[in-house]
N, C-alpha and C positions, 0 to 999 in steps of 0.2 A: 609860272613862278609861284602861284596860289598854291598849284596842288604842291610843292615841292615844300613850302612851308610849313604848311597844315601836315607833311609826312613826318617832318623833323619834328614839330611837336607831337607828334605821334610816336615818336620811336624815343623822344628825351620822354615823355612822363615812361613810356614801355620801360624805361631803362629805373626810373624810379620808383617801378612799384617792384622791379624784380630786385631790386638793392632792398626795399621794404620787405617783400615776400622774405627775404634770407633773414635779414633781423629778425624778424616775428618767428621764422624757425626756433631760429636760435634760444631766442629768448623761453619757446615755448618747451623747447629740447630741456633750456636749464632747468625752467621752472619744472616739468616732469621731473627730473631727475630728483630735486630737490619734494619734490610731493612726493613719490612714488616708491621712495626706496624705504626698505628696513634690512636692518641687524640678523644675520644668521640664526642667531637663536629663537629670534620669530616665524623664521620661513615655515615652520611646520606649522604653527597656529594658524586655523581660519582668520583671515583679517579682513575687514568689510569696509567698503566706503559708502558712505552715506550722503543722503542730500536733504535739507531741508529748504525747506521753500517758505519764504518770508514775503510780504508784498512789494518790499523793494530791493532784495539780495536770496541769493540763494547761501545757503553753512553748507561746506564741504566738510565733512568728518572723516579720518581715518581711526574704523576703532570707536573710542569714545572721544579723541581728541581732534578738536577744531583744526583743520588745515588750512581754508581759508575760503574768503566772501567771493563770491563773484555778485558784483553788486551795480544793477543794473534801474535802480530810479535813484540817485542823486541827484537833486536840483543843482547842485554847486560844481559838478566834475560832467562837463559835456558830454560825458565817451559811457557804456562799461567796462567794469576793470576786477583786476582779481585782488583783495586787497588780505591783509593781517594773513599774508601766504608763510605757511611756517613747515617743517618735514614733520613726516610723524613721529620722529624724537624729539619734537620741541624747537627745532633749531629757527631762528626768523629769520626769512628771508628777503620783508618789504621791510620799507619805513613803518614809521607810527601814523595810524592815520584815525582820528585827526591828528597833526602835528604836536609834540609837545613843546609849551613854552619855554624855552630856557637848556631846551636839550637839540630841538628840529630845528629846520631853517622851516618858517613860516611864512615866507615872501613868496611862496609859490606851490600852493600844497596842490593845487586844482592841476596842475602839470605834472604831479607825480604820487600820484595816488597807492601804485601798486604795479602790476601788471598788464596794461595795454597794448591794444593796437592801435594804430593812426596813421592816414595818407598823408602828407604833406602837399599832396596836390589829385589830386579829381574834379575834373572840368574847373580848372581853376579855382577850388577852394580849396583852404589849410585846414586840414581835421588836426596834425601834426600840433599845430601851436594853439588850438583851441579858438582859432578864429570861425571855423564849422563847429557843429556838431553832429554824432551818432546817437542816435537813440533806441531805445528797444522798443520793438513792436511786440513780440508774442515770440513764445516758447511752441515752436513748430512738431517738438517731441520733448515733451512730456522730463524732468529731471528724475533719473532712476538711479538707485542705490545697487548695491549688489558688489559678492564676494569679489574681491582685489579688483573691481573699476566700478565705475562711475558713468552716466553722459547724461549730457543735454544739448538740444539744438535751435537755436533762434536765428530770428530773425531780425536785423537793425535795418534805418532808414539812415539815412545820411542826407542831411539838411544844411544846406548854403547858410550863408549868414543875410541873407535876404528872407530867411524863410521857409524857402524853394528846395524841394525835393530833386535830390541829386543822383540818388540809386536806392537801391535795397541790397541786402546780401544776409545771404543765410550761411549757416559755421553747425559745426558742432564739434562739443568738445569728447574727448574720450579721456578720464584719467583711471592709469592702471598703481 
């Protein structure tokens, strides 16, 4: 009866990261699409993406214009996140972060930062509602610029709320 529980918990979280897996497509799908696209009258111009590296966020640039943070030592936002993500028209596509008084809803800015990932369950802890956290260890490959893409590739630890080291996982991102 052991092993036949311990299976079903095994195939309900399998079933929740592959429901996650799809959202984080998605989300990733959009946000691409929203970074990545320009106006016909630009296809012929060289257009370059950029990365600058700060000690607590990386500046994505398309061109000369800011596209957005991927901002990865926040003491206040458990996770990395992409934030002030805008197209390279200008268009914005996150909240305002920090929030603005009188304009945001301020009640809950650490939950919606910009563009994330998050499990709502591995080995039974919530990265989803900020009860865990992700943290970043190191840049496994190096942030590179260059003509229409971009990448970088890290590495995060994901930390219980005990403490306790939960896993590691490495990503990388490509934006074209």
């Amino acid at each position: 009866n052991r092993q036949i529980v311990d299976e079903c918990k095994h195939h309900k979280n399998e079933r929740q990261t592959n429901r996650m897996r799809s959202l984080f497509l998605l989300v990733v799908l959009v946000a691409t699409e929203l970074l990545c696209c320009y106006s016909a009258e630009d296809a012929t111009a060289q257009q370059r993406l950029a990365i600058e590296s700060l000690e607590d966020r990386l500046i994505i640039r398309f061109d000369e214009t800011e596209i957005a943070h991927y901002v990865f030592g926040d003491r206040a936002i458990p996770r990395p996140y992409f934030a002030h993500v805008k197209s390279p028209g200008g268009i914005k596509a996150t909240r305002n972060l920090p929030p603005v008084e009188g304009k945001d809803a301020t009640d809950h800015a650490a939950m919606h930062p910009g563009i994330w990932l998050a499990f709502g369950d591995i080995n039974g802890e919530d990265f989803w509602r900020n009860m865990a956290s992700s943290e970043h260890v190191k840049f496994v490959e190096g942030p590179r610029g260059g003509d229409r893409s971009a990448t970088f590739a890290e590495e995060k630890r994901y930390v219980a709320a005990d403490g306790q080291e939960v896993c590691r996982e490495r990503f990388r991102w490509k934006l074209h």
